[in-house]
Structure formats: structure tokens, C-alpha cells
N, C-alpha and C positions, 0 to 999 in steps of 0.2 A: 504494500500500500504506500509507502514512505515512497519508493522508487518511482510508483505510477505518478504521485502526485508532485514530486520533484520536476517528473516529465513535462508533463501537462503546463507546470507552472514556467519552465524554461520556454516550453512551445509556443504560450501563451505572450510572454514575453517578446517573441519575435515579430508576432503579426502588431507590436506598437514602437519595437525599432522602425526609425526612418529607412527603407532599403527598397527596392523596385522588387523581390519578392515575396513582400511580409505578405501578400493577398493570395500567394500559388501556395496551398496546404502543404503538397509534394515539399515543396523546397523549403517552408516554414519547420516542418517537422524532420525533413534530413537534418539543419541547423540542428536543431533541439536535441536530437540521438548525441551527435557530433560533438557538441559541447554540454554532453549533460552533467559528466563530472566536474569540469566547471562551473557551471550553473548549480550543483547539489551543493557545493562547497559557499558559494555565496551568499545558498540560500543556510548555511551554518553548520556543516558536517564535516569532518575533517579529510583529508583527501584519502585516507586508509578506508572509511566508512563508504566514501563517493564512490571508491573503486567496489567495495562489495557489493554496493548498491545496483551498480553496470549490467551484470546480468540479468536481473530483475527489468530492469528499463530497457535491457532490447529484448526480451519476452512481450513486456506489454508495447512497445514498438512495432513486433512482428505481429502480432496479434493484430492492432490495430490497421497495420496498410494490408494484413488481410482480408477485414470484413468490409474495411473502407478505401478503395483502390484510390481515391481520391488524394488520400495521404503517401501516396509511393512515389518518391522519386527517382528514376530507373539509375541514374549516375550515382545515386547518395553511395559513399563511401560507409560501413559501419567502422565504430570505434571497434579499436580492441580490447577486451578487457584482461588485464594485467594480473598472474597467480600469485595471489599475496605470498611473500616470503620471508620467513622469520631467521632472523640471522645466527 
């Protein structure tokens, strides 16, 4: 839940940046995937947390531009998510 609404809240975010794609959902929500551990972190979680978070956030990413193709942009690059490692 914490991941899905980190998403939504970074997605949301884009369509009120100034940019010539805040209006194509496709390219508003690559953004959002793109920089979600960014955007989790800002929104107050520490970048260890942001990273556990990633998986969670491209589950409900993939889920989402499945049921809603409207949200798929075919170039979006995904992040990769990073195997926490304890030294």
C-alpha cells in the first residue's frame, strides 16, 4: 500500500510539472516508475526503505498499464531494482 500510494503520489505530481507531457498518461507514468525512489524519498523514507519499496511499485505499475493500456508507454525504460546488501 505504502508503494502504490508513493506511486500515484509521484504520478500525480507530474501531470502539475510544467513539461509538454504532463497531459500523455503513457509518458506521465513512465516518469513516475522512473523516478519513484526518488520521489519515495522526498516524500520521507530513506533511500534503503525506497529501494525495498521498488518492487512493490513496478507490480502495481504493471498491473496498472495492464488493465489501462492508456498508461503504457512503449519506450519507458523500467528502473532496476537494487538486492539490498549487508556488509
Amino acid at each position: 500500500q505504502r508503494a502504490t500510494g508513493a506511486l500515484v503520489l509521484v504520478h500525480e505530481a507530474y501531470h502539475l510539472r510544467r513539461w509538454g507531457g504532463r497531459w500523455d498518461e503513457g509518458r506521465v507514468e513512465c516518469r513516475a516508475i522512473r523516478h519513484f525512489r526518488v520521489g519515495a524519498e522526498l516524500l520521507g523514507v530513506s533511500p534503503e526503505v525506497a529501494n525495498e519499496l521498488l518492487p512493490y511499485a513496478l507490480a502495481a505499475h504493471q498491473r496498472m498499464v495492464t488493465l489501462f493500456p492508456n498508461y503504457r508507454a512503449p519506450n519507458c525504460r523500467l528502473p532496476l531494482w537494487a538486492l539490498p546488501m549487508s556488509p
